[in-house]
C-alpha positions, 0 to 999 in steps of 0.5 A: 236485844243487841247494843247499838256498839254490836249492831254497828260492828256488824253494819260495818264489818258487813259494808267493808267485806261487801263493798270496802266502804270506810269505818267512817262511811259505815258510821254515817250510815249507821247513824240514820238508822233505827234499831227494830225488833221483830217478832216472828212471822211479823213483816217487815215490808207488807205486799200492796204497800209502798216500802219507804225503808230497808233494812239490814238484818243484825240477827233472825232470819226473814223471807221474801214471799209471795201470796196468790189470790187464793192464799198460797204462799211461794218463798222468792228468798231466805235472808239471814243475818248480814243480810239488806232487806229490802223491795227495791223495785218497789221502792224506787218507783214508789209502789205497792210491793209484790212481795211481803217480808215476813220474819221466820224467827225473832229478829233484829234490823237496822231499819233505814229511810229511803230518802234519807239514803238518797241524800247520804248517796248523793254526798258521797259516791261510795254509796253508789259502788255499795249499790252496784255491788247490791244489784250485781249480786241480786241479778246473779242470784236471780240468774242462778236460781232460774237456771237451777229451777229450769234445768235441774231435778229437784235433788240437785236443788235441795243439795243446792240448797244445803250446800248455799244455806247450810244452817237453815234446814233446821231454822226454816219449816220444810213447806217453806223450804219445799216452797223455795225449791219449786216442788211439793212437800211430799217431793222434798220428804222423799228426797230427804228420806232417800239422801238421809238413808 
């Protein structure tokens, strides 16, 4: 596993890119959280429970998924590393998540409780821009993905998706990847085969 000095380079780095927030800022953030390790396919945020934490990816991979009443799985998201992992609705309203959060490789995360976050929040008002940079990104990636899944062919949205997640075609199996992309296994082999000849 990662040292806490890496893990708290990578908060930092990631925070000051994202939403310039101060090294001392991202040092206080980075002292309310705890190092978890997270082996592959467990969860980090169960559907029908109430999420109480979030998380920032220091290395692994995890996806957003739904599960049916009949078992079947649909992938909402891919988050690598550098990426904050979390069932926001949820966890402001302080109920069961829709969405489980399922580790696709060996992980590590810097998990954060909530609460603890509103009060570091209400103390300083760079959180708030953090967060409005957050939500301004979810909502564009939510509005991209339902464009390309309403208006463009499947192709278009495996190229999409090569081009947005350029590592993960090897990372992630290809019923996950077909899963995200709205069409069936069969579909996303063909395609392959055809761009691949």
């Amino acid at each position: 596993m990662e040292n806490k000095v890496e893990i708290q380079k990578k908060l930092t780095s990631a925070l000051m890119q994202f939403a310039n927030i101060s090294e001392q800022d991202a040092i206080n953030l980075f002292g309310q959280g705890i190092v978890k390790a997270i082996p592959v396919h467990a969860f980090f945020i169960r559907d029908g429970v109430i999420p109480k934490t979030f998380g920032f990816v220091c290395s692994g991979l995890f996806r957003y998924m739904y599960t049916d009443r009949e078992g079947k799985q649909y992938t909402k998201a891919f988050m690598p590393e550098q990426s904050f992992l979390s069932s926001y609705s949820a966890m402001i309203r302080q109920a069961p998540s829709f969405y489980a959060i399922e580790a696709l490789e060996a992980s590590v995360v810097l998990e954060f409780d909530y609460i603890k976050w509103l009060e570091l929040k209400e103390s300083n008002p760079c959180w708030d821009h953090f967060l409005i940079k957050m939500l301004e990104m979810g909502y564009s990636q939510k509005e991209k993905r339902e464009r390309e899944l309403l208006l463009l062919d499947s192709e278009t949205r495996y190229r999409n998706f090569l081009e947005e997640y350029p590592t993960l075609e090897t990372r992630v199996k290809q019923h996950m990847i077909a899963s995200f992309l709205g069409i069936a296994p069969e579909s996303l082999s063909r395609i392959r085969k055809k761009l691949n000849s």
